[in-house]
N, C-alpha and C positions, 0 to 999 in steps of 0.2 A: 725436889726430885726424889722419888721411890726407886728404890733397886729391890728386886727378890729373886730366888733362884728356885724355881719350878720343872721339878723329872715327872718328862711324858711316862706317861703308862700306855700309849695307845700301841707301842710294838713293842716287842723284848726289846730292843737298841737304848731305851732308856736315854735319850735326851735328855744335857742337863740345860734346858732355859733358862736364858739372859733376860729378866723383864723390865724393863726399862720407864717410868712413868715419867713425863714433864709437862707443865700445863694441861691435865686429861687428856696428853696424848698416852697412847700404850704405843712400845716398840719391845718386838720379841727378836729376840737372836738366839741360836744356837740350837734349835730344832732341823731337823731332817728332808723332813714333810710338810706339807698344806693341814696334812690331819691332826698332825703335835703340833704344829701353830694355833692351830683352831682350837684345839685340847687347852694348850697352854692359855691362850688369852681368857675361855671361860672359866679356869681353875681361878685363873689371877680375877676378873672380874667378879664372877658369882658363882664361886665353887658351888657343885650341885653332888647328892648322892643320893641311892637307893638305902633306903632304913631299914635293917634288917632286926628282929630281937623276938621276944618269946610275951605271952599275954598267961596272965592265970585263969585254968578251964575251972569253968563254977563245979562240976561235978563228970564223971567218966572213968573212962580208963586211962586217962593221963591228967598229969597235972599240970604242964605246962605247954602250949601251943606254938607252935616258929611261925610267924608270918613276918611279912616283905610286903613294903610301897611298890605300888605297879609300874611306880616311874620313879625317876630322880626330883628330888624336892632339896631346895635352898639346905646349904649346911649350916647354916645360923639356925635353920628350925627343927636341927636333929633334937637337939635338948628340950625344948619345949613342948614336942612330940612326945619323946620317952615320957616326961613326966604326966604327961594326959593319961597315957597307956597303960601305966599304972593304976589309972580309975575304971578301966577295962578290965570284962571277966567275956570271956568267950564259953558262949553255951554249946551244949552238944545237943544233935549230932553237928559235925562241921566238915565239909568237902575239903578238899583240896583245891584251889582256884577261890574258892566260895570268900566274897565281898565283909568281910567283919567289920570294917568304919568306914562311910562314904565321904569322900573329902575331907579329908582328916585336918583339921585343923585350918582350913580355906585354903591347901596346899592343890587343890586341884587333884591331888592323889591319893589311890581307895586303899586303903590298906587288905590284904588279902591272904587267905591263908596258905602254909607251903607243907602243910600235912592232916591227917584226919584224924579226927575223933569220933569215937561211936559214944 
């Protein structure tokens, strides 16, 4: 049997979840809602997040670029991501919205830019 104790972030009230494993059963206690239940069981199963960080621009008026996954991807693939990223140079010009790696990593998700470079 697993025990872990998992705080919803889904409303300020900050739930602290009971997570309960026995035989690949999950049992949650101590959430509020259906939506901190739901919160809590995917954190506890396959925590997921959005991958925030910055790319080196090969040449412009800035040196470094802020882009963001357009969705949530596996958190076991944050680190192996970053480290790809690294072999990324973002050329100019670059949009705002604008697509810089198409499925990144077979993560299903585009990596995209969250500001511009001329």
């Amino acid at each position: 049997m697993r025990n872990s104790e998992i705080v919803c972030i889904v409303c300020p009230k900050g739930c602290r979840a009971l997570v309960r494993e026995k035989n690949r059963r999950v049992e949650i206690t101590g959430t509020e809602c259906a939506r901190g239940a739901e919160y809590v069981r995917n954190e506890y199963i396959e925590p997921m997040r959005v991958l925030t960080t910055t790319l080196t621009v090969e040449s412009g008026g800035k040196r470094r670029l802020s882009v963001r996954t357009d969705g949530k991807i596996k958190k076991k693939l944050l680190i192996p991501c970053v480290r790809y990223l690294k072999t990324v140079k973002a050329v100019p010009p670059i949009h705002m919205g604008e697509v810089i790696v198409e499925n990144m990593l077979d993560t299903g998700m585009d990596l995209i830019a969250t500001d511009e470079v001329e």
